[in-house]
C-alpha positions as a Python dict, from the first residue, in 0.01 Angstrom:
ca = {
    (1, 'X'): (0, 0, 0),
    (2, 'X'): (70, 388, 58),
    (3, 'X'): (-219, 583, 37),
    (4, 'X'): (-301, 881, -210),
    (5, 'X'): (-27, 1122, -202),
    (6, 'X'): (-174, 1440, -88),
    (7, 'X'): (-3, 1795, -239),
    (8, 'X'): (-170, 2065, -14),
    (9, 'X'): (-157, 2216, 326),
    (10, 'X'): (-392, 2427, 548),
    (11, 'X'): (-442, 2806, 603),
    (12, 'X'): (-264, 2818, 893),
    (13, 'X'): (45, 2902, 1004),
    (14, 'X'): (207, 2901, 658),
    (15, 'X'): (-132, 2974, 437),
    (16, 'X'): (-262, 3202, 731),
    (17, 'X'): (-413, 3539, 643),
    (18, 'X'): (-176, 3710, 411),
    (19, 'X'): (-121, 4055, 543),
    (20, 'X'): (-23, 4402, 344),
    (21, 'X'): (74, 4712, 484),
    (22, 'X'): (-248, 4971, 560),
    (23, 'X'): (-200, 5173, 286),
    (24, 'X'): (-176, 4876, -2),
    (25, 'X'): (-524, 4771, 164),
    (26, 'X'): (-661, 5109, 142),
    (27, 'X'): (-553, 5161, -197),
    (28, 'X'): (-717, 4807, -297),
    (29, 'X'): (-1001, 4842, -101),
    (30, 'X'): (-1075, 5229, -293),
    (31, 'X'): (-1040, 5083, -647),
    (32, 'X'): (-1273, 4803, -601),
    (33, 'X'): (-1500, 5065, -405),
    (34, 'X'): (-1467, 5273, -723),
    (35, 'X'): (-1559, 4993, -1004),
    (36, 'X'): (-1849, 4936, -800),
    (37, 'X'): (-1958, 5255, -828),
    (38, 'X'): (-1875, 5291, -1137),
    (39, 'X'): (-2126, 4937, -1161),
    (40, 'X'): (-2389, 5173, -1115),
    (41, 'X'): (-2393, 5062, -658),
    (42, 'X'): (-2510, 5325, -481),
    (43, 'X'): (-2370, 5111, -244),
    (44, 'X'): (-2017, 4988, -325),
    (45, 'X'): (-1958, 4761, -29),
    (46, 'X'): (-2238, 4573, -31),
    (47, 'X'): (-2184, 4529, -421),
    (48, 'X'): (-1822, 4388, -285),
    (49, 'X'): (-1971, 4169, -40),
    (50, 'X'): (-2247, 4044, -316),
    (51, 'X'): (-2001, 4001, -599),
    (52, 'X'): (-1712, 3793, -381),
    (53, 'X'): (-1998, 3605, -220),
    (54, 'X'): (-2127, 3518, -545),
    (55, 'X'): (-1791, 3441, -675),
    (56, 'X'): (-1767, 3191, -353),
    (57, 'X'): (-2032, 3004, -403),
    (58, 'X'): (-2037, 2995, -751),
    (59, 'X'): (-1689, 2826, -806),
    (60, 'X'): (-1739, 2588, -506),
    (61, 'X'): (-2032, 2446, -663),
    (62, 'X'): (-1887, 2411, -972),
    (63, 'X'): (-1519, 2268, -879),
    (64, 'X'): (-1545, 2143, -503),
    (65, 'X'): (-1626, 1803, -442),
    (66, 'X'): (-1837, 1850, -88),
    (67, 'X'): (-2096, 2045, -335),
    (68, 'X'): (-2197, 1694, -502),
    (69, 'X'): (-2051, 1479, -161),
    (70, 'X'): (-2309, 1232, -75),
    (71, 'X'): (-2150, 1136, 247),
    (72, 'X'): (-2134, 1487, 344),
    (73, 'X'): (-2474, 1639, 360),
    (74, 'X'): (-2362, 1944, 577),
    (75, 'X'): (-2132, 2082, 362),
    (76, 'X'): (-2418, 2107, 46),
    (77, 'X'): (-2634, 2224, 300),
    (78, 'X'): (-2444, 2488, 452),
    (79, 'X'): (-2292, 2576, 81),
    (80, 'X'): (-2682, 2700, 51),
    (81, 'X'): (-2786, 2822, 358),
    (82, 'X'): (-2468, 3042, 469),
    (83, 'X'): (-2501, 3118, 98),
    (84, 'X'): (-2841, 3273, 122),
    (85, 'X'): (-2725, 3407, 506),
    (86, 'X'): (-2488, 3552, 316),
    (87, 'X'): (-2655, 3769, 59),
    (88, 'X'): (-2874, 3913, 357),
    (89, 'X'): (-2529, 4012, 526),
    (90, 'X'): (-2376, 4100, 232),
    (91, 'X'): (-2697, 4384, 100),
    (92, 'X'): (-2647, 4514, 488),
    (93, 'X'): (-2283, 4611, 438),
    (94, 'X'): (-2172, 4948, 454),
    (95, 'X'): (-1829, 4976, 551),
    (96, 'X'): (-1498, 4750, 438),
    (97, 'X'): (-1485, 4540, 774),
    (98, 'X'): (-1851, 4483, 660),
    (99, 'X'): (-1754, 4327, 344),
    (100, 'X'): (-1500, 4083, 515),
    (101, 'X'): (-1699, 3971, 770),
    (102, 'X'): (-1947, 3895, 556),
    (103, 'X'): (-1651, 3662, 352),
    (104, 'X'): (-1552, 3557, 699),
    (105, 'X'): (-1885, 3427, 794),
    (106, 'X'): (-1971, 3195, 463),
    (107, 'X'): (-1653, 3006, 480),
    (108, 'X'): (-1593, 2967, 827),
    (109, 'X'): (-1946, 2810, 855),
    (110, 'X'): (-1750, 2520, 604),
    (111, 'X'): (-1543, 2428, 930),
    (112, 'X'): (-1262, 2317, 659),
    (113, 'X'): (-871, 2403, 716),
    (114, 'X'): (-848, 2373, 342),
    (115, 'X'): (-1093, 2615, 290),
    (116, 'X'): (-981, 2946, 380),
    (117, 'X'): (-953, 3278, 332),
    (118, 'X'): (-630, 3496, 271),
    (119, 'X'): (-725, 3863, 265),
    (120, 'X'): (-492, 4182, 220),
    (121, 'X'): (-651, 4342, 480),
    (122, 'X'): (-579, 4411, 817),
    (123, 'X'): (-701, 4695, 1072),
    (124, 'X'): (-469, 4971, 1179),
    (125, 'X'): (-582, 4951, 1514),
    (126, 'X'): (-747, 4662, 1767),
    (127, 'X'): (-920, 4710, 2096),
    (128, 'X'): (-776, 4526, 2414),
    (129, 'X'): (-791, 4497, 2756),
    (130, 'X'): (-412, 4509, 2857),
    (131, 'X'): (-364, 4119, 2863),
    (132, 'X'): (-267, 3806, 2619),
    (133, 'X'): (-441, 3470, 2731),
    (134, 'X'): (-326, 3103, 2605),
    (135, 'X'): (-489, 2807, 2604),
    (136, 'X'): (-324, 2548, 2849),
    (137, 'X'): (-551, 2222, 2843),
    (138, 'X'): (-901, 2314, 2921),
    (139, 'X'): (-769, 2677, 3125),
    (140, 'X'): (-743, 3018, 2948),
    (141, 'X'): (-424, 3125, 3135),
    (142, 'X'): (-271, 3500, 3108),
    (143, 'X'): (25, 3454, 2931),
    (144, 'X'): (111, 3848, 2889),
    (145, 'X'): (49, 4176, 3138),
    (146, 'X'): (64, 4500, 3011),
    (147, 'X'): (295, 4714, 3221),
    (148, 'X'): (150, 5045, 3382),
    (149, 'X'): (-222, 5008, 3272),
    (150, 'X'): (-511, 5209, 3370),
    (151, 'X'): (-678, 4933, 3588),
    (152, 'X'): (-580, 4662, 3778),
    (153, 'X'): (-487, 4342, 3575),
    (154, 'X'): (-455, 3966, 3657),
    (155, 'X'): (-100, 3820, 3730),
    (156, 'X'): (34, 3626, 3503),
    (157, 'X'): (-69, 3267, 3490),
    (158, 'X'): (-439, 3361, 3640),
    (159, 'X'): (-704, 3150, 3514),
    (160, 'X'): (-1018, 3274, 3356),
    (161, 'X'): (-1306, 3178, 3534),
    (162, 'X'): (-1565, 3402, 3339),
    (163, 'X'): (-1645, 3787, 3213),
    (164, 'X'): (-2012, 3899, 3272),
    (165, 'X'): (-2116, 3573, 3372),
    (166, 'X'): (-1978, 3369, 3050),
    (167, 'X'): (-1742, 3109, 3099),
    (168, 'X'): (-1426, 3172, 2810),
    (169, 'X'): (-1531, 2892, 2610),
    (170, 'X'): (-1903, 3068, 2520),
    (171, 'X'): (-1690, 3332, 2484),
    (172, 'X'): (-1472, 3133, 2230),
    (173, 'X'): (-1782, 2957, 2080),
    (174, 'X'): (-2011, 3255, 1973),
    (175, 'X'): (-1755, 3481, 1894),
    (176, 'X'): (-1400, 3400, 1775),
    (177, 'X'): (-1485, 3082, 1606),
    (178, 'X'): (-1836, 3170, 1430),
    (179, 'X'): (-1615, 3402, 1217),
    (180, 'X'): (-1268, 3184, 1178),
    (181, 'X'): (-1332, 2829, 1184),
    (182, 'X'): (-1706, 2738, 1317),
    (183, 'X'): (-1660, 2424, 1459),
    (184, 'X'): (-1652, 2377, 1818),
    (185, 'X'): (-1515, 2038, 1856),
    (186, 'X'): (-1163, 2124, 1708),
    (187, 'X'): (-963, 2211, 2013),
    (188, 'X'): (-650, 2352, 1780),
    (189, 'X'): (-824, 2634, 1647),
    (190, 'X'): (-920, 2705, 2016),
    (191, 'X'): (-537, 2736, 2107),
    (192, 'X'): (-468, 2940, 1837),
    (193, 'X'): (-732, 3193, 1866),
    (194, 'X'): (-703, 3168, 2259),
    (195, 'X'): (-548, 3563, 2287),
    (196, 'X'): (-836, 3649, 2085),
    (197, 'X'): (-1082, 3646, 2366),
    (198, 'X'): (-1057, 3976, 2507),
    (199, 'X'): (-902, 4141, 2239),
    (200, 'X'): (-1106, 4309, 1911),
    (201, 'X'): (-1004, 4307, 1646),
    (202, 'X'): (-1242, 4406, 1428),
    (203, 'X'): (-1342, 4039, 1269),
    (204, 'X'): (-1687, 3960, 1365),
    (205, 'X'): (-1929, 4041, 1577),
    (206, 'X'): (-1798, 4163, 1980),
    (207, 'X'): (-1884, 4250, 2263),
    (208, 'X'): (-1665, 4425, 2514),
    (209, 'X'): (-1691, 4269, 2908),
    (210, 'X'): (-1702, 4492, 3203),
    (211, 'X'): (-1604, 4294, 3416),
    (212, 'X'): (-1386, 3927, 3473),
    (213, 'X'): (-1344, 3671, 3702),
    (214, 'X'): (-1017, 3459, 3728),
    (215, 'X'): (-867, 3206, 3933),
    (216, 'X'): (-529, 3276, 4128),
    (217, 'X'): (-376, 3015, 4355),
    (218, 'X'): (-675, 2859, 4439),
    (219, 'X'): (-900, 3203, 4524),
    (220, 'X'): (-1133, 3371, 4275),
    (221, 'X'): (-1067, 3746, 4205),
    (222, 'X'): (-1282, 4021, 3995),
    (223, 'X'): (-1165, 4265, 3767),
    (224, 'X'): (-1287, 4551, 3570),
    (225, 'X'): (-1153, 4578, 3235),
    (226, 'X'): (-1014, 4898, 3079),
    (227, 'X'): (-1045, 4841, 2708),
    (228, 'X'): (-813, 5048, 2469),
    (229, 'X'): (-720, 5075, 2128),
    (230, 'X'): (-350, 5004, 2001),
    (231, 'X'): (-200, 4938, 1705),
    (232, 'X'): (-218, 4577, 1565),
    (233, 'X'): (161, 4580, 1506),
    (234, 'X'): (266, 4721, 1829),
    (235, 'X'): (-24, 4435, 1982),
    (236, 'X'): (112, 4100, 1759),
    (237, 'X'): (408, 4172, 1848),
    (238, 'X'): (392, 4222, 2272),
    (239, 'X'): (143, 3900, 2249),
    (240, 'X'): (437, 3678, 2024),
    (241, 'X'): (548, 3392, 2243),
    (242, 'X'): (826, 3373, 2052),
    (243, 'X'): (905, 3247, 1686),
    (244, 'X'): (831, 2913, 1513),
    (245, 'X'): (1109, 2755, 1310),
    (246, 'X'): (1152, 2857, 1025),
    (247, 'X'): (1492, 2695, 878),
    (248, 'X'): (1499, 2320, 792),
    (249, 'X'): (1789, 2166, 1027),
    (250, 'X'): (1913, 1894, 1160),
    (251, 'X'): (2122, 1901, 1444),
    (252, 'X'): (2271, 1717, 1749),
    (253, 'X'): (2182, 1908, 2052),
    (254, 'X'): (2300, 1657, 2303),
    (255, 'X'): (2507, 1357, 2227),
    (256, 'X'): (2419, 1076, 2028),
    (257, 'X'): (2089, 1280, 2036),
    (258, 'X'): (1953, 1454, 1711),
    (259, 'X'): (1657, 1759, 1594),
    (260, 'X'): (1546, 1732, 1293),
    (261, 'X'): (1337, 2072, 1195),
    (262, 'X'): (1067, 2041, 948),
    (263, 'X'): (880, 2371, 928),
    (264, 'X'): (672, 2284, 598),
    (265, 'X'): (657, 2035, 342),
    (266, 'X'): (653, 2266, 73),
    (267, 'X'): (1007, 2430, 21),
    (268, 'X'): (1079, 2647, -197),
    (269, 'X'): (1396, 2574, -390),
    (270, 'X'): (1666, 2698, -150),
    (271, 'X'): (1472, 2429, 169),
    (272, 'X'): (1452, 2190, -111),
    (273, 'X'): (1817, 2144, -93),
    (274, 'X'): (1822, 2149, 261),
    (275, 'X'): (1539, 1942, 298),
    (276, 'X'): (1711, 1686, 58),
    (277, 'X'): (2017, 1676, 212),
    (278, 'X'): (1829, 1611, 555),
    (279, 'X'): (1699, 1337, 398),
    (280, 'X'): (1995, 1159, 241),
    (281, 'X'): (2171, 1210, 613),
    (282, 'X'): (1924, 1036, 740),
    (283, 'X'): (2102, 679, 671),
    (284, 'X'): (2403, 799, 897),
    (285, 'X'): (2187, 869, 1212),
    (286, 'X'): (2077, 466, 1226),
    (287, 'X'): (2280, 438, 1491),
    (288, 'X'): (2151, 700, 1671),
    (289, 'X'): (2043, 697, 2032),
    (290, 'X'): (1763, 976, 1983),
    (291, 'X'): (1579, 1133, 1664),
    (292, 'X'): (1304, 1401, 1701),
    (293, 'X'): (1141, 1521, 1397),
    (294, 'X'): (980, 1861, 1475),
    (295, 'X'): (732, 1974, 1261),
    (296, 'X'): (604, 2264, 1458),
    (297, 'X'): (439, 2529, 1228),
    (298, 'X'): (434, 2265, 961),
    (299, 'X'): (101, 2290, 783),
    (300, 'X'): (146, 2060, 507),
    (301, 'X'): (265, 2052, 158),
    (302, 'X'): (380, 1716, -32),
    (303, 'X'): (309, 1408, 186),
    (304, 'X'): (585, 1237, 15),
    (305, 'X'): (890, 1455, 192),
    (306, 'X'): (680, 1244, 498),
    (307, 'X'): (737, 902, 319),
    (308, 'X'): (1073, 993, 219),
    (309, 'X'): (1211, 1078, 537),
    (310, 'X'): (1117, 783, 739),
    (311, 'X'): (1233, 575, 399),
    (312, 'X'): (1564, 668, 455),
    (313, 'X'): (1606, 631, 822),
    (314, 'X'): (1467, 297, 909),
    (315, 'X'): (1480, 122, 544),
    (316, 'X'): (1253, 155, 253),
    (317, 'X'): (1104, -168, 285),
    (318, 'X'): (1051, -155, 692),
    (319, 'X'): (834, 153, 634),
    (320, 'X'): (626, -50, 367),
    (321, 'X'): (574, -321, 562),
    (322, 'X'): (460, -89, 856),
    (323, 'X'): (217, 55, 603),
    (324, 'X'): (124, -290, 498),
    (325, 'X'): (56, -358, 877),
    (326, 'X'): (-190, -97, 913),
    (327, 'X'): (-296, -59, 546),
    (328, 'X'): (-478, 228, 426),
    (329, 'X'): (-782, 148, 229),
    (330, 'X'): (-868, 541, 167),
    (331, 'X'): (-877, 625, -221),
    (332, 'X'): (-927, 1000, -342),
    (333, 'X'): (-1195, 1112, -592),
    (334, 'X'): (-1114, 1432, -834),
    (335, 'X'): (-1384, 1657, -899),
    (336, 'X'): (-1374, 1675, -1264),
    (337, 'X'): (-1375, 2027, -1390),
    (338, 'X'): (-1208, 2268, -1658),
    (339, 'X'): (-1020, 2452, -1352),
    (340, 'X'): (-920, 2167, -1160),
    (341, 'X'): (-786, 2018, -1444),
    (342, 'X'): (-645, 2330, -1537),
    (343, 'X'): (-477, 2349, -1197),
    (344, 'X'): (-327, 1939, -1239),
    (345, 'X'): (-155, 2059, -1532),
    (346, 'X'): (13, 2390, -1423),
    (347, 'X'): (173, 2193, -1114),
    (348, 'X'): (303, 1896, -1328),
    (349, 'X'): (643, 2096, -1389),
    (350, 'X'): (703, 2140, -1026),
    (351, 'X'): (597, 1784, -888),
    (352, 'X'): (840, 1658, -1186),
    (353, 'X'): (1153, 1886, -1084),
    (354, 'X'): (1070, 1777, -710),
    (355, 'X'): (1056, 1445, -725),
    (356, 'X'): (1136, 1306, -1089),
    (357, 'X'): (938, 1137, -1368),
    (358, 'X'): (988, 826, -1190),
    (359, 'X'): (822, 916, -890),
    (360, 'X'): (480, 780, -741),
    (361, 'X'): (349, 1091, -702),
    (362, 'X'): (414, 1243, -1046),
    (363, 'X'): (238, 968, -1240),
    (364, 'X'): (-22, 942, -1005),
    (365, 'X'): (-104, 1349, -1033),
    (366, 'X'): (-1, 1355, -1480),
    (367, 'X'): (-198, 1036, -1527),
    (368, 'X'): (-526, 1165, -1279),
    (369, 'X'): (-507, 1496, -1513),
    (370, 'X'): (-542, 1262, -1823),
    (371, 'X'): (-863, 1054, -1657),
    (372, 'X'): (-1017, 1385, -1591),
    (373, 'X'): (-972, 1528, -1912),
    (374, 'X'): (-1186, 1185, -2075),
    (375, 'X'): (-1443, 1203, -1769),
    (376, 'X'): (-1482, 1573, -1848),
    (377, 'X'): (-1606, 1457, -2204),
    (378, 'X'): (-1804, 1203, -2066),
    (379, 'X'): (-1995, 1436, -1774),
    (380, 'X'): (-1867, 1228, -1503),
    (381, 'X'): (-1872, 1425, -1158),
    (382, 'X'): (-1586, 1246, -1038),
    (383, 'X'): (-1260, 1050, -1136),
    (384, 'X'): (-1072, 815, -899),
    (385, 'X'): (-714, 932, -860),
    (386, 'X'): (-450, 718, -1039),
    (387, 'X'): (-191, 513, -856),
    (388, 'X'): (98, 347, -951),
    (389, 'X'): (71, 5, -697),
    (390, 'X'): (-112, -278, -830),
    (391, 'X'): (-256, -370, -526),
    (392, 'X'): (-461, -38, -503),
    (393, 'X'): (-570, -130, -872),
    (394, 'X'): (-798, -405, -700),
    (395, 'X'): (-1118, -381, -589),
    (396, 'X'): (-1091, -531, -229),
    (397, 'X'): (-949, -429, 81),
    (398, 'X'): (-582, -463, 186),
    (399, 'X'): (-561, -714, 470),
    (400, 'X'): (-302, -616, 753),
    (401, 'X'): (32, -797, 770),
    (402, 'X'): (316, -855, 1032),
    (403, 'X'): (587, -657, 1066),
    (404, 'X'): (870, -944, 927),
    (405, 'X'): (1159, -686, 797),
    (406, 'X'): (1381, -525, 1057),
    (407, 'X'): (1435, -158, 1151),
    (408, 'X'): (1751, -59, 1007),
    (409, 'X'): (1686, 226, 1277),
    (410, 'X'): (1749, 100, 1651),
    (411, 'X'): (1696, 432, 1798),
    (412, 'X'): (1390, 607, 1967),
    (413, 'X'): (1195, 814, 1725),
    (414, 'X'): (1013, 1118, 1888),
    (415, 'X'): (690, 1331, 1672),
    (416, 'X'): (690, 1686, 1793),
    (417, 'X'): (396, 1880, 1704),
    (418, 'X'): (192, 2145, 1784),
    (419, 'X'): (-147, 2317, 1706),
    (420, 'X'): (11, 2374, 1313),
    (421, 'X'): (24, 2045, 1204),
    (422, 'X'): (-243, 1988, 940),
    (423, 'X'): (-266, 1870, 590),
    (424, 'X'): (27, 1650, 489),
    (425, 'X'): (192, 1674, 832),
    (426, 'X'): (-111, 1466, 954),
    (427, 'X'): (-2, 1234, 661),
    (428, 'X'): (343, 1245, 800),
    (429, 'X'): (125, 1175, 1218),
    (430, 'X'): (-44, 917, 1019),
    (431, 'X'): (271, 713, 871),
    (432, 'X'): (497, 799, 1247),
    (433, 'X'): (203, 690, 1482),
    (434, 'X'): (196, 330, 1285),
    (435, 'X'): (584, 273, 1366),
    (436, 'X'): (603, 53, 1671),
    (437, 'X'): (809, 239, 1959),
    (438, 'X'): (745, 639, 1811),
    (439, 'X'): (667, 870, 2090),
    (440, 'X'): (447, 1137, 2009),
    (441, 'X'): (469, 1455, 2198),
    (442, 'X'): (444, 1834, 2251),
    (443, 'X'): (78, 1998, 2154),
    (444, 'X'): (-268, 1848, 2018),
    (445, 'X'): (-254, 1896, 1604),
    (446, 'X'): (-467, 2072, 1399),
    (447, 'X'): (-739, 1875, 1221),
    (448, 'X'): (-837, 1853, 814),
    (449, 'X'): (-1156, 1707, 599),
    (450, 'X'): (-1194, 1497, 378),
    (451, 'X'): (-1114, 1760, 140),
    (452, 'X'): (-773, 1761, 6),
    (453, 'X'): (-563, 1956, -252),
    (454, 'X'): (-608, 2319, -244),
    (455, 'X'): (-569, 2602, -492),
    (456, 'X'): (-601, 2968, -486),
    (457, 'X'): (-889, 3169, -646),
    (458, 'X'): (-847, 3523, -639),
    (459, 'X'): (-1146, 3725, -528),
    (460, 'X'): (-1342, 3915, -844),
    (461, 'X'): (-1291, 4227, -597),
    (462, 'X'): (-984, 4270, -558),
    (463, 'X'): (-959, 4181, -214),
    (464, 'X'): (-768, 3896, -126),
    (465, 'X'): (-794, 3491, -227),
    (466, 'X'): (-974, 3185, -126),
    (467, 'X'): (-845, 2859, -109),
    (468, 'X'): (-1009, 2576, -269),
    (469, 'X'): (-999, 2143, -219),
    (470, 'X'): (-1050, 1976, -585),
    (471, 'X'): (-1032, 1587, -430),
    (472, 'X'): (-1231, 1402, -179),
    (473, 'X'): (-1091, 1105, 34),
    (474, 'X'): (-1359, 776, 105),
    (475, 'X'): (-1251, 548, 385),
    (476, 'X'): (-983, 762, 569),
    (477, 'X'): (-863, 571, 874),
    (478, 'X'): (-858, 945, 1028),
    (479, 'X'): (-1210, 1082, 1098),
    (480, 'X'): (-1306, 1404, 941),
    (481, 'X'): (-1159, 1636, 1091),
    (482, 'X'): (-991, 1422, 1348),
    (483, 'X'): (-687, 1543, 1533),
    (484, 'X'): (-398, 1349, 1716),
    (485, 'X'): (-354, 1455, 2070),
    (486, 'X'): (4, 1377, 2188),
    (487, 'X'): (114, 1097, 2434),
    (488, 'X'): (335, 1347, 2688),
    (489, 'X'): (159, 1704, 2643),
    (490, 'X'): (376, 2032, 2688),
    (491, 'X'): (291, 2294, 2944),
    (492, 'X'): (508, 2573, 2853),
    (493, 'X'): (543, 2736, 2485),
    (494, 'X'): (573, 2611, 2231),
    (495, 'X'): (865, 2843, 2078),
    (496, 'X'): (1087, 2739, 2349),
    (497, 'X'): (1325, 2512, 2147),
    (498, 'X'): (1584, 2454, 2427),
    (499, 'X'): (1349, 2423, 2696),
    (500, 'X'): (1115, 2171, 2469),
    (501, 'X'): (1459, 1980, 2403),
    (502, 'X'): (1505, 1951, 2775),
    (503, 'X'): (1194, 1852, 2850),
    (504, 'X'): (1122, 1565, 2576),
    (505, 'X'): (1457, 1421, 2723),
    (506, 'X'): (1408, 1452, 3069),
    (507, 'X'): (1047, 1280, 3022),
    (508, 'X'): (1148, 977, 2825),
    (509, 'X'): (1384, 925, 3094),
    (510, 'X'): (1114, 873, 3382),
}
């Protein structure tokens, strides 16, 4: 039985903060400024900070399914309390960064990759101490120097030890993550904010060490910190490791031996070609001596590109006796509301030039929009999500079964991911980690809820958008947020396609 079909994706690296140039900001920022004002605020960014909060909390309780989620107690709870933290933040702003940080605070306190915040905002300028830091297992390594700085800095490769007598991960803890993604058990977000450490940027609450202690070749070595400001594009751009793919592809970069690139599972209509013709290729590779799909950067989309792909390479009805195997028993509830239904209906075009009337997926989603328009009427809080398989039209649980079809794939199968991977590329971990013989390697992936199936709400102020989940999953086999940490883990960075080829070949060959 395949489980619900999931049509979303996190805020990260392909929902992350959406960025505008310093002027556009400025220019948004003044006309909200000025309609408060004009509200009568004597005040005008704490009348931001109040309105957007409002707006928040207003539509989550209304259209999120955590707000009436019995099995979730937190999330109600903090929907309140950060709510009412909030307002006290939010009458207390007086400046822009204020405003945001106030935003920042509420939904970061969710802990929820599909709950997010995409602002079109970004300060001219950050503060920094002349280094870049990455996360490499539980070490904070430097990963960048600054040439010709005012003080002495760490080599690169030094470990940090601690900087006024806190250890990096209090550091990481009270500071980064309390205004990004409060939750201090998801080790991804800790990766990706890693640089963040000693470098300000303006998004929450700092403070500025003195003084650090890190580890070189076995011997501990102090160092006093110089902090400066620089521009934030001159600063992303010295701290970039190198670029993410961005280009579905599928290539054979040694022989017999074959990459298959999967940035997102949401193309637009040029990478649905691509991504298409990836697929129908797919047949042609059974022979194959090596296949690694890379999803690096990939956070999510349609989980069916997932089930299509491994469909076509080892045989439709292999992969559906896998799933039978280790069957999914997870169902997904729709909050039923006027927007989320709203929402179902406006993406019914796309899902039907995507993948056809035919499809699972776009009778599931048109027939789901139908139940919720009758439970509407009715004033139920929540409608089951349709499926087209009779089995998941029964009340009990799906027993496993043996694997009885053959692979029409002989190959080795390799999952390459990195901190990215959320939403429906964890759909796609979910369905490659149940094939017998799939190697998973490369970086720990990012982590999602319960809540699935996001859509954007622009803020009243002007300011950016929010992201909001409309369905709840009961009985996931993977824990809330729960991520999958890799069976060989890679050391080096994670943009270095030739050197990860190298090394995923020269490690299944030990």
């Amino acid at each position: 039985m395949l489980k619900p079909l999931s049509f979303a994706l996190t805020l990260g690296a392909s929902l992350s903060l959406v960025f505008y140039t310093s002027d556009v900001s400025a220019e948004a920022a003044n006309t909200a400024s000025i309609e408060a004002v004009k509200d009568g605020s004597n005040n005008p960014w704490a009348q931001l900070a109040v309105t957007d909060l409002k707006q928040i909390y207003q539509t989550v309780k209304a259209d999120h399914p955590g707000a009436v989620d019995d099995d979730n107690p937190y999330f109600s709870d903090w929907l309140e309390q950060g709510y009412r933290e909030g307002i006290t933040r939010a009458n207390q702003a007086e400046s822009l960064q204020d405003t945001l940080n106030t935003l920042r605070y509420y939904v970061s306190g969710f802990a929820d990759g599909h709950f997010g915040l995409s602002l079109n905002y970004q300060a001219r300028t950050q503060t920094w101490v002349g280094i870049g830091l990455a996360k490499r297992g539980r070490d904070y390594r430097v990963s960048y120097q600054e040439k010709n700085w005012s003080s002495e800095l760490p080599p690169l490769g030094a470990s940090l030890i601690s900087c006024d007598g806190r250890n990096p991960s209090k550091i990481m803890n009270d500071e980064i993550l309390k205004y990004r993604f409060n939750n201090l058990e998801v080790n991804s977000k800790k990766i990706r904010y890693a640089k963040k450490i000693l470098i300000d940027d303006g998004i929450g609450e700092r403070t500025h060490p003195e003084t650090c202690l890190f580890e070189i070749s076995g011997k501990q070595q102090s160092y006093k910190l110089s902090w400066k400001k620089t521009s934030t594009t001159k600063l992303i751009n010295k701290l970039k490791l190198g670029n993410l793919p961005s280009q579905f592809e599928l290539i054979e970069f040694k022989p017999n031996h074959y990459w298959v690139t999967l940035p997102n599972f949401y193309p637009n209509a040029d990478e649905e070609v691509q991504l298409k013709a990836i697929i129908k290729q797919m047949k042609a590779l059974r022979n194959a001596e090596l296949l690694v799909f890379d999803v690096r950067g990939n956070g999510g989309g349609s989980s069916q590109w997932g089930v299509n792909l491994a469909s076509e390479l080892y045989g439709k009805e292999y992969i559906d006796n896998v799933i039978e195997h280790a069957p999914d028993n997870s169902y997904a509830l729709w909050r039923v509301s006027s927007e989320n239904i709203a929402y179902l209906e406006s993406i019914n075009g796309s899902i039907l030039t995507q993948f056809g009337a035919d499809s699972e997926i776009f009778k599931e989603f048109y027939q789901t929009g139908q139940d919720m328009k009758a439970s509407l009427l009715s004033g139920d809080i929540f409608v089951k999500e349709a499926s087209s398989s009779e089995e998941s039209e029964t009340s009990s649980k799906v027993t496993p079964k043996l694997i009885t079809e053959p692979s029409l794939y002989k190959g080795k199968t390799v999952l390459l991911t990195d901190s990215y991977c959320g939403s429906a590329c964890l759909d796609f971990a979910d369905l490659s980690l149940s094939i017998p013989g799939l190697v998973h390697m490369g970086e720990e992936t990012s982590a999602d809820t319960v809540y699935m199936d996001v859509r954007m709400v622009t803020l009243k102020s002007g300011l950016g958008r929010f992201s909001l989940a409309q369905k709840v999953y009961r009985d996931r086999p993977r824990a809330n947020n729960q991520s999958y940490i890799p069976q060989y883990l890679y050391q080096g960075k994670m943009t270095d396609t030739d050197g990860l080829q190298k090394w995923v070949v020269e490690s299944l060959a030990e």
